[in-house]
N, C-alpha and C positions, 0 to 999 in steps of 0.2 A: 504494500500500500504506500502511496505518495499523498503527499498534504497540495491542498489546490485552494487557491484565496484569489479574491479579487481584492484590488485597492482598499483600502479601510473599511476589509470585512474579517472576521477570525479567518486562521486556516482551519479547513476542513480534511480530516484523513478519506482519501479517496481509494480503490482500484489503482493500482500500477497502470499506467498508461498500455493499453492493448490487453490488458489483463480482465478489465470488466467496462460497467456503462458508469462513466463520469460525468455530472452535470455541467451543466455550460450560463450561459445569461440566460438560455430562457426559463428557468425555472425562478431567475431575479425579475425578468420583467412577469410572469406571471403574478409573484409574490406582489408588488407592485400594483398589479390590473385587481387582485382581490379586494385591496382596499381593506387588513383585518382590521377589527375593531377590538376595545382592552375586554369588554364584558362578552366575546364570545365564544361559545366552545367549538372547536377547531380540529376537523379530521383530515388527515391527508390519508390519499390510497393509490399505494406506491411510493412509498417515502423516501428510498433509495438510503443514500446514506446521511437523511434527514434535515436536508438543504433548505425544503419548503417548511417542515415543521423549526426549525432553527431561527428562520428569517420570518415568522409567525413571532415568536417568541421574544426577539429578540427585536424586531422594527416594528411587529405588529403589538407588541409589550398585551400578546394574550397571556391566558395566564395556566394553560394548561394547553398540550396538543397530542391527540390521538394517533399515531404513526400507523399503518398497516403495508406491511411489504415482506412480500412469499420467500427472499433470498435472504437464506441466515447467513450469511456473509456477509450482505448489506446492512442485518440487524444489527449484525458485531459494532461496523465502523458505525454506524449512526449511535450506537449506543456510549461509544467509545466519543465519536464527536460532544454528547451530548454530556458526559462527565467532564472533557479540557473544559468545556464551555461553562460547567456550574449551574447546567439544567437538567442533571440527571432526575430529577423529580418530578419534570413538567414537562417532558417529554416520553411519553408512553410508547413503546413500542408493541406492535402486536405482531407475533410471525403469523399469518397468514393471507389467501388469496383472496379477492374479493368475493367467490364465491362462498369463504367461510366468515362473513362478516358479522353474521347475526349469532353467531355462536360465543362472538366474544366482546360484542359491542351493544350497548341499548338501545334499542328503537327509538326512533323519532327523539336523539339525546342532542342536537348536534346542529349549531348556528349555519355553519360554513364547512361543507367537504371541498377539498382542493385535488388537484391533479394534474401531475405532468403523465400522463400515462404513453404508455406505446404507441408510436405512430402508426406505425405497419400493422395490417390486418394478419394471421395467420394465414399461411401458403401462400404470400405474396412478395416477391423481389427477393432476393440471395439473402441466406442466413448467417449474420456476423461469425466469423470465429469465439469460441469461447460462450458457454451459457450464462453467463452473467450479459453479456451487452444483446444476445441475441431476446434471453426473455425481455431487456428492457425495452428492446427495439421495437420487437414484434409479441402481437398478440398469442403467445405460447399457452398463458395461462391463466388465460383470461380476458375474453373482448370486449368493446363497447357496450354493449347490453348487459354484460357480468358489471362492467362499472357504474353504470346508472340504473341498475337495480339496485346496487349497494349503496347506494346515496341517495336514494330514494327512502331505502328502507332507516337511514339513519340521521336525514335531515328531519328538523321539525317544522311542522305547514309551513310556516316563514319563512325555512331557511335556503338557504342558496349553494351553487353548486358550480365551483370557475376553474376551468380546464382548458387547455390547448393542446390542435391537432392541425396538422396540413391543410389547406384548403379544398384540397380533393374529398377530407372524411366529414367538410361543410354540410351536403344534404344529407348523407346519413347520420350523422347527429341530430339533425335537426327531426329527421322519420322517427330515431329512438325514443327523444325527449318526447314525441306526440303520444308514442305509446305508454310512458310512463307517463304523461298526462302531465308533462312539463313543457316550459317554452326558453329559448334564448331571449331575455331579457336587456341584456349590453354587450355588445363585443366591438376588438378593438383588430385591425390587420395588423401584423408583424411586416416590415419587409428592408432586409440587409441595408438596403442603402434606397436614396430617396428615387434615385431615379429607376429600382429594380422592382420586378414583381414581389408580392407577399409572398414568404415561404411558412408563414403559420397565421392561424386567428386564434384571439383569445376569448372564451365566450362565459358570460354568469347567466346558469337559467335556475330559473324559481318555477315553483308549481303554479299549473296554466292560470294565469289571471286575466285581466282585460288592461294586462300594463303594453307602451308602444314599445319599440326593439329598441336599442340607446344605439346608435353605430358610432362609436367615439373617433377622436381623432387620430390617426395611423401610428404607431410607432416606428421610426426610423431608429434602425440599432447605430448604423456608421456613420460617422464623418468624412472618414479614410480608415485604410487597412488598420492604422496606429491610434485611433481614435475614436469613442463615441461620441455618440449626439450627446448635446452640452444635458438635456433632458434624464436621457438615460443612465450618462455618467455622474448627475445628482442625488442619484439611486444607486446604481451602480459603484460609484469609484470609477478613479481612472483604469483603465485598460490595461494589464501587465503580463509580462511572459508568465507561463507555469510547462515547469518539464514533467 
């Protein structure tokens, strides 16, 4: 394992570079689009090595966060993250898959589920080397429908639900959320540089109301290769190498 930090954030123990899935910015600019609040209780699914539940904690100053993530590997270092950092108490971790969510978590307990989940669908485009980055990639174990059933089953009527996926997995999110009788709420496009296509959207849906869709203004990550937008690196930190 290797430590991975952006500009004036803790270091985080990560996967050895090629060794498993390591987070990047966008699990920052997610944290960021969720907007946490101090009074809410707080699920992440998928927590990897506890990035989102960290930056909950620590910027969103909640006061407790529910972690669930299938790789005891990943348990370890989030857990281990979560002791350098002095939140071993308020960061819960749970090992398992979304599908066992109700087995270890209360129903309807839960302000805000977050997630950076797997882009890739299961059987689709080349499978990473290494089962650590391929479960993170691709839907192994566990797909879209496993995820918002689980965050259906543990938000309460109020609560909301802010995740990011490619633009491609846009209409079928939008098909699931119907079925569970939820809607996209606000979302915001991702896109590297200002004059590039979107390579993610970040979306919050709440259970179906008669609220209008928010579409907020775009996130531009770059400036240049060496720098972010003045915005994101507000958030962020400045930009720095990690080996």
């Amino acid at each position: 394992m290797t430590p991975y930090a952006f500009a004036d954030f803790p270091v985080l123990l990560q996967p050895t570079r090629g060794q498993g899935f390591r987070f990047g910015i966008d699990s920052f600019l997610l944290a960021r689009f969720a907007r946490f609040r101090a009074e809410e209780s707080v699920c992440d699914l998928g927590a990897g090595v506890g990035i989102l539940g960290v930056l909950a904690l620590q910027r969103g100053k909640v006061s407790q966060v529910s972690a669930v993530e299938i790789q005891e590997d990943m348990i370890k270092l989030a857990r281990e993250n979560a002791e350098r950092l002095g939140l071993r108490d308020r960061l819960k971790m749970i090992h398992a898959s979304w599908r066992e969510v109700h087995r270890h978590l209360e129903k309807k307990a839960y302000d805000l589920v977050i997630s950076n989940p797997p882009y890739k669908r299961e059987k689709t485009g080349r499978l990473p080397p290494g089962k650590g980055k391929a479960v993170a990639k691709h839907e192994i174990d566990g797909g879209l429908p496993d995820l918002l059933k689980a965050a259906r089953y543990l938000l309460k009527p109020t609560g909301r639900l802010c995740l990011m996926y490619p633009p491609l997995r846009l209409e079928e999110l939008a098909v699931e959320l119907s079925r569970m009788k939820m809607k996209i709420h606000r979302m915001a496009w991702v896109h590297p540089y200002a004059d590039k296509p979107a390579t993610l959207f970040m979306a919050e849906a709440v259970a179906s109301a008669p609220r209008e869709l928010k579409v907020e203004a775009p996130v531009i990550v770059y400036r240049d290769p060496e720098h972010y937008m003045p915005e994101v690196e507000a958030w962020v930190g400045k930009k720095i190498r990690n080996s």
